[in-house]
C-alpha positions in Angstrom: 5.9 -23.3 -22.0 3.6 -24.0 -19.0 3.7 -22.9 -15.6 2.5 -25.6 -13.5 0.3 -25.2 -10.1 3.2 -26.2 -8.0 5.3 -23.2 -9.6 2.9 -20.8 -7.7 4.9 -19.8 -4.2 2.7 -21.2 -1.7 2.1 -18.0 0.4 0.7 -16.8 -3.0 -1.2 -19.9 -3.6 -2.9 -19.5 -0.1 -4.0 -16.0 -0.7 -5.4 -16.8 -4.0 -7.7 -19.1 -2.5 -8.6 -16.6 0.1 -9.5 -14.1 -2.9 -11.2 -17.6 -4.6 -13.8 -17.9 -1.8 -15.7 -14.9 -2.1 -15.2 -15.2 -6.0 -18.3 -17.1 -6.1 -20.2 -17.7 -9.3 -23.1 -15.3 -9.8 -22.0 -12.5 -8.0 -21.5 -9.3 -9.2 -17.8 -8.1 -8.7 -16.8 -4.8 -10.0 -12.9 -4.2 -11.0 -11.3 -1.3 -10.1 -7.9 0.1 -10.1 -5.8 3.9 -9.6 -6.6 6.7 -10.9 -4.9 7.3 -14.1 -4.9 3.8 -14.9 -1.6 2.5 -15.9 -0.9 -0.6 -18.7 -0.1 -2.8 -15.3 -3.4 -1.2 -14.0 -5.8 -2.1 -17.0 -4.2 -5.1 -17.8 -4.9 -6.7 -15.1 -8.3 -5.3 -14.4 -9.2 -6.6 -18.1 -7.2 -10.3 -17.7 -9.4 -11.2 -14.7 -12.6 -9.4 -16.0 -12.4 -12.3 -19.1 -11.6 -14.8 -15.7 -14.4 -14.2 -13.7 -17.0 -14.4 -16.3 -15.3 -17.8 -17.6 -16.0 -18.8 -14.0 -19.8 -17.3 -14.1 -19.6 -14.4 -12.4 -21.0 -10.8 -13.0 -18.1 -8.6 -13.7 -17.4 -4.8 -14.6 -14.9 -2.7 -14.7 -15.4 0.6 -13.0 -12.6 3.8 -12.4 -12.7 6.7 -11.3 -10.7 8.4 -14.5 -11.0 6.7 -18.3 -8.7 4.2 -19.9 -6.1 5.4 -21.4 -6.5 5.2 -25.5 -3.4 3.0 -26.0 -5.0 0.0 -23.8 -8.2 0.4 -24.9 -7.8 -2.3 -27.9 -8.0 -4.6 -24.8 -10.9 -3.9 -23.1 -13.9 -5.9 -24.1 -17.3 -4.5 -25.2 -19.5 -3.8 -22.6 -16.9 -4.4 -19.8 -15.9 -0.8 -18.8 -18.7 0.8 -16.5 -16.0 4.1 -15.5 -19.0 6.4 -16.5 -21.5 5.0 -13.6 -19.0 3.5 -11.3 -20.5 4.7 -8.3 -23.5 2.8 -9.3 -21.8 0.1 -10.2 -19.8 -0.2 -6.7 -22.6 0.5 -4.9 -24.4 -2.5 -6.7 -21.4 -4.9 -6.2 -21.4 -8.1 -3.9 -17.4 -8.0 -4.2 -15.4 -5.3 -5.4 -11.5 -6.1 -6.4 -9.2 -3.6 -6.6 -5.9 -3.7 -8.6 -1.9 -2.6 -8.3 -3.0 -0.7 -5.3 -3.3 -0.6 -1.4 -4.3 2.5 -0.7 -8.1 4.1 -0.4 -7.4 7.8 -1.2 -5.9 6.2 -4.9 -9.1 5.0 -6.7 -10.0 9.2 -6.3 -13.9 10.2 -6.2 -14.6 6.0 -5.9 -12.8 5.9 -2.1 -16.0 6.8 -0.1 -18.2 4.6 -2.1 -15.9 1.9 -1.4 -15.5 2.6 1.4 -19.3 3.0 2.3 -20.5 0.4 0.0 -19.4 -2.7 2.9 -19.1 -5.2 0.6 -16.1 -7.2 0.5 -12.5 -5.6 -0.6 -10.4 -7.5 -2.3 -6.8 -6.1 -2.8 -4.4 -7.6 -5.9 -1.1 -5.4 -5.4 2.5 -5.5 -6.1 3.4 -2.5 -4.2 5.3 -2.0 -1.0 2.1 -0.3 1.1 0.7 -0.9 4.5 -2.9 -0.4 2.7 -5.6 1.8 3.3 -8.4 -0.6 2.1 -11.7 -1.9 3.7 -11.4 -5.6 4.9 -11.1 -8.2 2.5 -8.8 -10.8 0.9 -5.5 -9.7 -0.2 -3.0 -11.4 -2.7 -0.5 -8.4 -1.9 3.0 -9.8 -2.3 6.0 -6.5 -3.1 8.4 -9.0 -4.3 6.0 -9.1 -7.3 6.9 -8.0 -10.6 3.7 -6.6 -11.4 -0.3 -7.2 -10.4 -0.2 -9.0 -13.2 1.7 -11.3 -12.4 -0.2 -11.8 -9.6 -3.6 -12.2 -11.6 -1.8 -14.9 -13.0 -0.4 -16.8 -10.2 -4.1 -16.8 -8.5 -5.3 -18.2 -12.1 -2.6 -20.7 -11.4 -3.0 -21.3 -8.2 -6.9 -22.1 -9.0 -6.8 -23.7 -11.9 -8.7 -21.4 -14.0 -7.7 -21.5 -18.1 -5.6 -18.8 -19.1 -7.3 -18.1 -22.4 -5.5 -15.7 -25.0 -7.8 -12.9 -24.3 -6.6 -12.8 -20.7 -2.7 -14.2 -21.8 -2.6 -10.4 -23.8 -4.2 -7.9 -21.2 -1.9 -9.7 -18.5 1.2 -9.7 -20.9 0.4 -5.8 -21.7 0.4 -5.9 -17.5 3.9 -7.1 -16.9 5.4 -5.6 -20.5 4.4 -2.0 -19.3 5.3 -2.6 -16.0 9.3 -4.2 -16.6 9.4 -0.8 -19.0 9.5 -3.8 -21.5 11.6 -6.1 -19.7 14.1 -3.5 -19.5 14.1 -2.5 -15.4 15.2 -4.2 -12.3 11.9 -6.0 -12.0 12.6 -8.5 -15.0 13.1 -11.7 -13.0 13.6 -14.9 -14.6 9.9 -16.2 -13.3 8.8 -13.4 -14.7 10.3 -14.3 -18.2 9.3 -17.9 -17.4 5.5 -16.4 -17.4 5.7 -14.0 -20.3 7.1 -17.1 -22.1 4.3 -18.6 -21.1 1.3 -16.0 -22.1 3.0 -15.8 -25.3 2.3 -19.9 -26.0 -1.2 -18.6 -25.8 -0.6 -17.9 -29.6 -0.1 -13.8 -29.1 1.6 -11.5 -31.2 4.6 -9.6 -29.3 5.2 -7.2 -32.2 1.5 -6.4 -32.6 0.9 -5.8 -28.9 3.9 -3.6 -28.6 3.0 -1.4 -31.4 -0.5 -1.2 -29.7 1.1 0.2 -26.6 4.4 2.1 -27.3 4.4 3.0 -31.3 0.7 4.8 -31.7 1.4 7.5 -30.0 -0.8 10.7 -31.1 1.3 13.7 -32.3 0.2 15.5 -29.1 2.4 13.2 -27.0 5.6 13.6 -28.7 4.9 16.9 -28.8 4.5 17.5 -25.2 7.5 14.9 -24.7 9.4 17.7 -26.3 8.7 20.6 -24.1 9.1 18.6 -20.9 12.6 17.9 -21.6 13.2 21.2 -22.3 12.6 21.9 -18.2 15.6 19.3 -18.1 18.1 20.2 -14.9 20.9 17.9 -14.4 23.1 18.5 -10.9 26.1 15.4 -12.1 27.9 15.7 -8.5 24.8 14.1 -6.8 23.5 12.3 -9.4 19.9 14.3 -9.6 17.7 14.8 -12.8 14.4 16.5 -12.8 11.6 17.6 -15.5 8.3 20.2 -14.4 5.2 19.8 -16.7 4.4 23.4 -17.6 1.2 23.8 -16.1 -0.9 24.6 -19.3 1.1 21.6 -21.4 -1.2 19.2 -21.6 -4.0 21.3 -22.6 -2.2 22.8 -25.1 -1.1 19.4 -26.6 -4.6 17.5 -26.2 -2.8 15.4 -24.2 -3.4 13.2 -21.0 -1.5 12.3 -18.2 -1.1 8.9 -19.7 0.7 10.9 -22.4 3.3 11.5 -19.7 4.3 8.1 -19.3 8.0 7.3 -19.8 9.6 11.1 -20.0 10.9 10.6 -16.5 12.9 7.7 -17.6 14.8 10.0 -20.1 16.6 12.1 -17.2 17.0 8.6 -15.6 19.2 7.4 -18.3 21.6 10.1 -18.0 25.4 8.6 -17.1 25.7 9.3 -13.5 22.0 10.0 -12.7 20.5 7.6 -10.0 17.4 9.5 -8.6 14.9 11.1 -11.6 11.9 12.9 -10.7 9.1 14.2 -13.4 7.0 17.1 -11.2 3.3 17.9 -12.7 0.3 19.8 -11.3 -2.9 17.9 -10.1 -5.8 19.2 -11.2 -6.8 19.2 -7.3 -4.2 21.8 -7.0 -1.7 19.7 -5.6 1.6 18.8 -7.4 2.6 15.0 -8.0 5.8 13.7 -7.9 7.0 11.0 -10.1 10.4 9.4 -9.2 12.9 6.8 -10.8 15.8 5.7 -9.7 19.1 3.3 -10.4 21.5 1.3 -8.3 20.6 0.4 -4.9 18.5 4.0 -4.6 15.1 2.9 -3.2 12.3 5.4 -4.1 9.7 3.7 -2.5 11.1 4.1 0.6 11.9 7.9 0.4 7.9 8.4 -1.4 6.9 6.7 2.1 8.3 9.9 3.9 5.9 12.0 1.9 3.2 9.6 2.1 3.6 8.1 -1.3 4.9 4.8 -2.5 5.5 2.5 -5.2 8.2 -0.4 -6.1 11.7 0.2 -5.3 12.6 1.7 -8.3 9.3 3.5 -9.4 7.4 5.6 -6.9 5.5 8.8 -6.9 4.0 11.0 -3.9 1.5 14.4 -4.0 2.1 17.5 -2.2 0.0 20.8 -1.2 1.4 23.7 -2.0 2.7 25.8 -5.3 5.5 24.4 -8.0 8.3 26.3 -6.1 7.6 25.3 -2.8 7.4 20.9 -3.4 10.5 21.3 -5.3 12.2 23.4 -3.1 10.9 20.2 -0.2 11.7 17.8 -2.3 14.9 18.6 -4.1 16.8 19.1 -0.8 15.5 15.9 0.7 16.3 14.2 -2.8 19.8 15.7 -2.2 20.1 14.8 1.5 18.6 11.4 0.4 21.5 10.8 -2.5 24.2 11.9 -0.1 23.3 9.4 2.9 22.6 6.6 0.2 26.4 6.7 -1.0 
């Protein structure tokens, strides 16, 4: 299957070449995304990483936290510079940063960014007012996933969508669609999977990489977090607490995490699902799911977080008790007003 050019919607196309223009061969570009980096997250950073140097550029990859073990099968050698990434911004002619808008998200990197004065390219699919220092943005919320984006500014350039990028942006939108399972799953979406695939990769193989490895830690810990599992049916609320000491005691990350919440979400009658976890800044994070026409990015925006509709997450100050006391009765006030 090919996605042609003219497929690309032309606000998209327009921004790509905005974000084209300062992609200019020779420069150094570092690639960054969130903390935490998600599949969506890496993918992306890694599909346009192989891009740019097709094109002759100078790029790196550069987070504030480490890949995540399950996507690291995609990451080239030599590409990921996370352990000087200060250096690396600070050296940069353009830095690009991926499935977010916001500053305080790429962690100890947001003053260097923000210092640094080169040029800030923002690739998002999230609904955010953004945060970032000037640059081009190809920031469109009706997107399934960055990655898709990444591949509509390919498109919209005409730059070859080898199988090396076709698998890190395919991991992108797979991860990011909970595999093609969630609301997001539109049928350009599935038009461009389609697509990747004809790039000769292996669905089965890919999938294994990234759901069916998990370390015996992770299932472990996916165990005791659904243990904390409290239901209230008559509003149609689910929620799950990380004990604080879990994933220490499991050698787990927070990538490890991934997925639990959507195990209160599928719960008959549950439409709002919220995983709570300490921060190792001492804050608590709040990841929320949600069904039906409950939009989660808009109630995260009240707590300054965000996200797409349907997956967004927000950080509070203060103990265990006291967020989930806040954000329990606004959850329930929230669920009441939303029908």
């Amino acid at each position: 299957m090919t996605i042609r050019k003219s497929d690309t919607p032309p606000e998209r196309a327009a921004a790509a070449r905005d974000v084209g223009a300062v992609l200019v061969p020779g420069r150094r570009v570092v690639l960054t995304t969130h903390v935490n980096a998600d599949g969506d997250g890496v993918g992306s950073e890694v599909g346009l990483w192989h891009l740019l140097r097709a094109r002759g550029l100078k790029p790196s990859i550069a987070n504030s936290t480490g890949i995540p073990d399950r996507f690291r099968f995609l990451v080239p050698d030599g590409a990921d510079a996370s352990d000087r990434a200060h250096k690396e911004v600070e050296q940069a002619d353009v830095v690009v940063v991926l499935d977010i808008s916001d500053l305080a998200r790429l962690g100890d990197l947001a003053q260097t960014v923000k210092r640094h004065g080169a040029p800030v390219v923002c690739i998002d699919h999230h609904v955010s007012p953004g945060t970032l220092p000037d640059g081009p943005r190809l920031v469109a919320p009706e997107a399934s996933a960055t990655a898709e984006l990444v591949f509509d500014l390919a498109a919209a350039l005409g730059w070859d969508i080898t199988p090396d990028v076709a698998r890190a942006l395919y991991v992108g939108i797979l991860t990011d669609t909970g595999g093609f399972r969630f609301a997001n799953t539109t049928p350009r979406l599935l038009r461009i999977a389609a697509a990747l695939l004809d790039r000769g990769l292996n669905a089965e193989e890919i999938y294994e990489r990234v759901y069916a490895s998990a370390p015996e830690g992770r299932v472990r810990l996916m165990t005791e977090v659904l243990q904390t599992m409290v239901v209230e049916p008559e509003v149609g609320l689910a929620w799950v607490t990380v004990p604080p000491d879990a994933l220490d005691r499991h050698g787990a990350t927070p990538d490890d995490l991934d997925g639990i919440v959507e195990f209160p979400r599928s719960i008959a009658g549950v439409r709002l699902a919220l995983l709570f976890r300490h921060l190792a800044n001492g804050r608590v994070k709040v990841s929320l799911r949600s069904l039906g026409e409950v939009d989660v990015a808009e109630f995260a925006h009240r707590f300054g977080g965000g996200g797409p509709t349907k997956a967004a997450g927000a950080s509070f100050e203060g103990n265990m008790a006291e967020v989930q006391e806040r954000v329990l009765g606004a959850a329930r006030a929230y669920l009441a007003g939303s029908g």
